[in-house]
N, C-alpha and C positions, 0 to 999 in steps of 0.2 A: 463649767461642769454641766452636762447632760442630764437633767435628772433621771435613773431607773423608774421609777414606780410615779404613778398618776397621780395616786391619792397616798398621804399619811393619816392612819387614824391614831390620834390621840385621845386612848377612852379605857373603860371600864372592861375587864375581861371575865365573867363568871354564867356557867350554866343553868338552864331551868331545867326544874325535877314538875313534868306536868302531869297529874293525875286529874281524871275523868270521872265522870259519875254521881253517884251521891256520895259527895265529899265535904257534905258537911258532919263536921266530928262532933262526937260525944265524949263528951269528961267523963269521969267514972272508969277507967281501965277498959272503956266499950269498944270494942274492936271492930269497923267496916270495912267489906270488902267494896273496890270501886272497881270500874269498868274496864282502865287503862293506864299504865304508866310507860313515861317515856323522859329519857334524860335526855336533851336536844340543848346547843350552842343559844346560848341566852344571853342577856347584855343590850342595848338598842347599837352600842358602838361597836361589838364584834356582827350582830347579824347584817348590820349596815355594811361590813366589811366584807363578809360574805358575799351578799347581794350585787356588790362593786364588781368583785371578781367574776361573780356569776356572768358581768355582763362582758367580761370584756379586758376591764379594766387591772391593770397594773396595782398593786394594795397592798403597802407594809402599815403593821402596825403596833403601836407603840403604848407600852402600861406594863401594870404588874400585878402577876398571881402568885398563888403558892405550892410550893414544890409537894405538891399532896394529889390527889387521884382528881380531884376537881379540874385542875389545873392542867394537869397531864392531859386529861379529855378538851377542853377546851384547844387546847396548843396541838393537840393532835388533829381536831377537828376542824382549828381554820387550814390549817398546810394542808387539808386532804380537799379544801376546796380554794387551793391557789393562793392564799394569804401568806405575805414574808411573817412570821413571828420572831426572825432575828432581834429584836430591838423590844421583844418584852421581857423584863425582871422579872427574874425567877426568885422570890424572898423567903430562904426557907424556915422564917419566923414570921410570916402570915400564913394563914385560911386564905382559900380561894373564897372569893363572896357564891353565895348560894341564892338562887329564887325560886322558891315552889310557887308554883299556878296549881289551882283551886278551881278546875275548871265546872263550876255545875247546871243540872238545867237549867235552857232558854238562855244561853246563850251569857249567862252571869258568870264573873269570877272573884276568887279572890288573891288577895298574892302576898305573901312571907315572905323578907328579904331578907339573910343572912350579912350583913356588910362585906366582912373579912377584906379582902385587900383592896374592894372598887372604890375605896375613896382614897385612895394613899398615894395616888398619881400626882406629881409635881411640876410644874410647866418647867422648872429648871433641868428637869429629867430629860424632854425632848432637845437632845442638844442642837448646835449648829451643822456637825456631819450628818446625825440624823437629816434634819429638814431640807438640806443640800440633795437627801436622796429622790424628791418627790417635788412634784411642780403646784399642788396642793393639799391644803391641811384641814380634815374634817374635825369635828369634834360633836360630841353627844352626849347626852343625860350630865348635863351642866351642874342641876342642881343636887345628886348622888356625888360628883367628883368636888367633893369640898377641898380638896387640900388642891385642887388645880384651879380649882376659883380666883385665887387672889392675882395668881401670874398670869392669866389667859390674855387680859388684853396686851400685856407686854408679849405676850408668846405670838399670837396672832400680828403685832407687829416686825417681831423676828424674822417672821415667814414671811410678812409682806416686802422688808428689806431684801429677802434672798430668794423677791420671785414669783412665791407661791400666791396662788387666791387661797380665801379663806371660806369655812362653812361652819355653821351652829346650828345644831337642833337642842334645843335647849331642854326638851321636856317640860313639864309640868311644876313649877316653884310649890311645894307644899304649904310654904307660908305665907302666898299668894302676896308675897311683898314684891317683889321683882326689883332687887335693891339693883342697884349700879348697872342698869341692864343700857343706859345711854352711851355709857362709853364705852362698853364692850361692843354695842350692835355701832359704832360709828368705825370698827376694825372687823367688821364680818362682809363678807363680799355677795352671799348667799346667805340668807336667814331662812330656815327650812321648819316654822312651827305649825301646831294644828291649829283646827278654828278657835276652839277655846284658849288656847295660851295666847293666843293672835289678839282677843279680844280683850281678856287680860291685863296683861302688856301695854295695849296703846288704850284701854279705858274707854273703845269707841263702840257703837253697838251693833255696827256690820262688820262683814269679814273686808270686804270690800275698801270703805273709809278706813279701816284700822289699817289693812295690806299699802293705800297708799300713806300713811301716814308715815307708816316705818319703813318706808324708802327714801324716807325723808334724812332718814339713818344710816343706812346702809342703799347696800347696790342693786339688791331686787331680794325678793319675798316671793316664798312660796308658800301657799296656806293648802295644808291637808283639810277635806272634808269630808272623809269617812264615806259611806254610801254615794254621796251625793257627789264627788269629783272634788276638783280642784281647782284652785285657783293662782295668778300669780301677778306680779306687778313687778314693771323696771322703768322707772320714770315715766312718763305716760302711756304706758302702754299695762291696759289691766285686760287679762284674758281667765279664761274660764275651761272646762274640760270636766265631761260626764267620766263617770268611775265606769270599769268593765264588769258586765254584768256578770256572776260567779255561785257558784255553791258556796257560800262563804262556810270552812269549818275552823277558822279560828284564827284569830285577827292580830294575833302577838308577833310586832315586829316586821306589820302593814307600811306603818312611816319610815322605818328604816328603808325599807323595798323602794319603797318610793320617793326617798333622799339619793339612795343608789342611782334610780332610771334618770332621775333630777341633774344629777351630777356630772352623771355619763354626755346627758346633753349637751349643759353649760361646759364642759371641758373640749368637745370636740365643736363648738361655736356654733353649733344646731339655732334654729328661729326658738324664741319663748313658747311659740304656739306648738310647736315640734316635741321641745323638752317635756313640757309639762303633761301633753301626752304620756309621753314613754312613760314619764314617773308612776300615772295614774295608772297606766296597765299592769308596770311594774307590782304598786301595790296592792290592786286589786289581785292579782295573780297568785300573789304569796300566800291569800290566805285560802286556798283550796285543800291544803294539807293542815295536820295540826303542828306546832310549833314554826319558829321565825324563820326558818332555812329550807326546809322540805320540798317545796313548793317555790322558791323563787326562779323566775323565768329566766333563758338563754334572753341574748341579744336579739336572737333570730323569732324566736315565741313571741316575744313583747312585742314589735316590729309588726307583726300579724294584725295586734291592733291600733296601732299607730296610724292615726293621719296622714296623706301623703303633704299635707301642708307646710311649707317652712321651708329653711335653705340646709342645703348639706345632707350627705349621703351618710347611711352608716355604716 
């Protein structure tokens, strides 16, 4: 079978509600006016998916929401930007999960997450005609999809039986235990975290010794770091890549952007030093608008800043 679609994302599907300003509240029935509100596609696994498609890329994907106005807006909003939502549940005895952003001055936020249905993805849910459709399998915000925690390393073996590479961005562990994280990262093909969960993780205190440590694990690492660029490792080979310099207004769903440009590379057999470029344009680019999608670049915009270094054309 041919695979349709490039990537599969198995993740989390709910919007953010971003208000601007002085948004910090008062108890008491005290009513403030803020500067801005915008309901924008939210989630690191749907703007991710987003981002894929922005550049190019083939992108079904796969979870479940609920059959309410949330929902509706989300499934409306990846299909207006090229994503299959064929293969997401529609459950209509869940809540869509909700995320308000708290965005206030200098550049501080805060964030309310509503759960509702981002955790109720099951690895048994991604079946085998699904994964048959796509030649690989992302996943994201590991530690919000509890009910898909347990199956993942057997799921991420499934895909590797029928084919697929695999990808993790794990996010942030909030109970900075990083339980079972050995035997899942020795079935990830792509490990996509940022510097802190990098250091975390392998307990080392560069991003550098940690990135080779845990390829020690898996097949290469890519480490976000914010301003300062990026880095990446695949067996001996460690490289590095300045960030694009930007009006940065607002950085929610920068690593997704830059999972996307990462991906796009690794799929089409681009040099490491190529890939990780693109990533890093990628995510720098994204945050020029507010919210995860606004702002993500064409193939063709990225590419502007891209290196001419590395093998393969795009």
């Amino acid at each position: 079978m041919n695979p349709h679609f490039d990537i599969l994302v198995a993740g989390e599907i709910n919007p953010d509600l971003i208000l601007s300003g002085n948004v910090t509240p008062e108890f008491g029935q005290v009513e403030k006016l803020v500067d801005s509100a915008a309901l924008t596609v939210g989630s690191s696994s749907a703007i991710f998916a987003c981002g894929a498609a922005r550049l190019g890329l083939k992108v079904a994907f796969t979870g479940i929401c609920g059959a309410d106005i949330f929902g509706r807006f989300m499934l409306d909003e990846l299909s207006l930007r090229g994503v299959d939502v064929s293969g997401v549940i529609i459950d209509p005895l869940l809540p869509t999960g909700l995320s308000v952003i708290l965005n206030g001055p200098l550049g501080d936020r805060a964030i309310l997450t509503h759960p509702g249905a981002i955790n109720r993805l099951r690895a048994e849910q991604v079946t085998p005609d699904r994964l048959q459709t796509a030649r690989h399998l992302h996943v994201a915000s590991y530690f919000l999809q509890t009910a898909l925690q347990p199956g993942l390393p057997d799921l991420f073996q499934r895909a590797h039986a029928l084919g697929l590479t695999t990808s993790l961005d794990s996010n942030w562990d909030p109970s900075g235990e990083w339980r079972d994280f050995d035997e899942l990262l020795g079935r990830v093909d792509v490990f996509l975290p940022n510097e802190k969960e990098t250091l975390a993780i392998s307990g080392l205190p560069t991003a550098e010794t940690a990135a080779r440590a845990l390829t020690r694990k898996c097949h290469l690492v890519a480490v976000k770091q914010g301003a300062r660029g990026a880095l990446a490792c695949c067996g001996d080979e460690l490289i590095s890549v300045q960030a694009v310099p930007v009006q940065v207004v607002d950085t929610v769903g920068a690593g997704d952007s830059f999972d996307a440009g990462f991906l796009h590379g690794f799929l089409n057999e681009w040099s490491l030093e190529k890939t990780l470029s693109l990533a890093a344009a990628c995510g720098s680019l994204s945050t020029r608008l507010a919210g995860g999608t606004a702002a993500q670049p064409t193939l063709a915009e990225a590419m502007g800043y891209v290196s001419s270094a590395g093998t393969g054309n795009p």
